[in-house]
C-alpha positions as CSV (number, residue, x, y, z in Angstrom):
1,X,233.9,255.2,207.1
2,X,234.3,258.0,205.0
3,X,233.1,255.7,201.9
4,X,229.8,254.4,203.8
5,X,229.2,257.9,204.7
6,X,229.0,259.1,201.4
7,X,226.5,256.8,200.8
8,X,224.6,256.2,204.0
9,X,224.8,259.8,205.5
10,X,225.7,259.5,209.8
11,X,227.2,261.9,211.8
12,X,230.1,260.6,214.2
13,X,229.8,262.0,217.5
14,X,232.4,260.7,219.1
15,X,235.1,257.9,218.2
16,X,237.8,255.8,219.9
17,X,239.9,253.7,218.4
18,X,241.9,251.1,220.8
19,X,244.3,248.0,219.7
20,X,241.2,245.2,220.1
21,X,238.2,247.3,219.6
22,X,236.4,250.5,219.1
23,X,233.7,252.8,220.5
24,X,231.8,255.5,218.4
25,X,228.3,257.6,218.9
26,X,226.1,257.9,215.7
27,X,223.9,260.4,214.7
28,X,222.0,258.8,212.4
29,X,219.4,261.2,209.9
30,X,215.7,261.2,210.8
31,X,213.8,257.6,210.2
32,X,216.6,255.7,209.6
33,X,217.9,253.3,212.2
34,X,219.6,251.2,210.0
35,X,223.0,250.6,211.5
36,X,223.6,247.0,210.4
37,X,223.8,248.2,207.1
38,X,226.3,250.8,207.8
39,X,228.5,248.1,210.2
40,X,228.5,245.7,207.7
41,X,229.6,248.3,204.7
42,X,232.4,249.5,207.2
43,X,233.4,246.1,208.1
44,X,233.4,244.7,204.3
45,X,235.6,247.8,202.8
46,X,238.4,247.3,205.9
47,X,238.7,244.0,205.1
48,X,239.1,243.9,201.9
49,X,242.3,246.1,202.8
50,X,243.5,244.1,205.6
51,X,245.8,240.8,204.7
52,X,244.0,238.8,207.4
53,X,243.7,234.7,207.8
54,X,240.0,234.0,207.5
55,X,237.6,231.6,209.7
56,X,235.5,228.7,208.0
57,X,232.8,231.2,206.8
58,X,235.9,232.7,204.8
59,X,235.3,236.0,206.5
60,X,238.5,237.7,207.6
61,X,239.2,237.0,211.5
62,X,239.3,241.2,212.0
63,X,236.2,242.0,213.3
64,X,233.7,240.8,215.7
65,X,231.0,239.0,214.2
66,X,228.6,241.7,216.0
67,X,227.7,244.7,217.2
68,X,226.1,246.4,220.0
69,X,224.2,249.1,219.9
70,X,222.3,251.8,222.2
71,X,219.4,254.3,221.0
72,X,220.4,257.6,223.0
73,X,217.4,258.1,225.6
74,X,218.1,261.7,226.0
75,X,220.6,264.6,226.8
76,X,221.7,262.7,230.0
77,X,222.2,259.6,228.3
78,X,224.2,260.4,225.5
79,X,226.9,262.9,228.1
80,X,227.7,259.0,229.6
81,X,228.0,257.3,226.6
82,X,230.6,260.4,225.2
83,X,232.6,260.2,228.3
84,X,232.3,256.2,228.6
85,X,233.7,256.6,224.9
86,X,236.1,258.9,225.9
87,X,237.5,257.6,228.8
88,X,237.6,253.8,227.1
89,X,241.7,254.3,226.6
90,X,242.4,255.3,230.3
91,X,239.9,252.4,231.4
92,X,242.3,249.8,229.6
93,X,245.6,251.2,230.6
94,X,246.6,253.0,227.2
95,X,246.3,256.6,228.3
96,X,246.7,258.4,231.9
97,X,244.0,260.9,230.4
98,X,241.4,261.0,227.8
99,X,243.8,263.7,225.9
100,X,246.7,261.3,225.9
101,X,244.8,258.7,223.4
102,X,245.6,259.9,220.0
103,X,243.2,257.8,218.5
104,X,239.7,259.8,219.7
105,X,237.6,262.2,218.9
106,X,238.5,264.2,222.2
107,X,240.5,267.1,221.4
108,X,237.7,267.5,218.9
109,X,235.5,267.5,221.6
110,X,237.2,269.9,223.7
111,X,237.5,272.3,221.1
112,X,233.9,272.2,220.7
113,X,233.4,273.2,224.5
114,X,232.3,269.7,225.9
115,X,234.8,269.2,228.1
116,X,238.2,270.7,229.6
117,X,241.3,269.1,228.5
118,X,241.9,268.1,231.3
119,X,238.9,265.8,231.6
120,X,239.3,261.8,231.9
121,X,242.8,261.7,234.5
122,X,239.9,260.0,236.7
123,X,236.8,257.9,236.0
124,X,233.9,259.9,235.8
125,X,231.6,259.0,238.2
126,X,228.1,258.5,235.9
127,X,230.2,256.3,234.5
128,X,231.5,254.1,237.4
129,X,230.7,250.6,236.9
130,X,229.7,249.9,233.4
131,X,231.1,247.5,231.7
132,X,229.7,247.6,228.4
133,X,232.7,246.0,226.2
């Protein structure tokens, strides 16, 4: 990431990292939009580290062959998607609390005041329902 960064500038907002899949909110610089770009350079520089068998395309069987993605709306929307990001781990059974996953942005998260470190030991309840995997 930090490669693609370097040379398609984003911001990561927030990050999880679970055993089948992961979550992350982009801030992306003004007039550009152009996530694909930055999936695919992400997705092409892991695999060419990753001893992986391959599917009939000869693309390494690591990834999903999409993505989905969410323009933020507004203030409101992008709190649910950070806790919906953050709370992914305790959703699937890996954590008993947000701060337990080691593999988040979180703690960076409550250090920046967002939330308590406490936080995520319960579904949040703007989040209640989604199932966006």
């Amino acid at each position: 990431m930090r490669e693609v960064k370097a040379k398609c500038p984003f911001e990561i907002q927030a990050m999880v990292v679970l055993p089948d899949h992961l979550h992350t909110i982009w801030r992306l610089p003004d007039n550009d939009a152009d996530y694909s770009r930055r999936w695919r350079d992400i997705k092409c520089a892991v695999s060419k580290g990753i001893d992986a068998p391959m599917n009939h395309r000869r693309e390494k069987l690591v990834w999903q062959r999409r993505f989905w993605e969410h323009v933020i709306r507004d203030v409101d929307d992008w709190r649910r998607h950070l806790d919906y990001v953050h709370f992914n781990p305790v959703k699937h059974g890996l954590a008993r609390c947000a701060a337990d996953w080691p593999y988040s942005s979180f703690l960076r998260c409550v250090e920046r005041g967002w939330y308590d470190r406490d936080w995520g030991c319960d579904e949040p309840g703007g989040i209640r329902g989604w199932a966006l995997e």
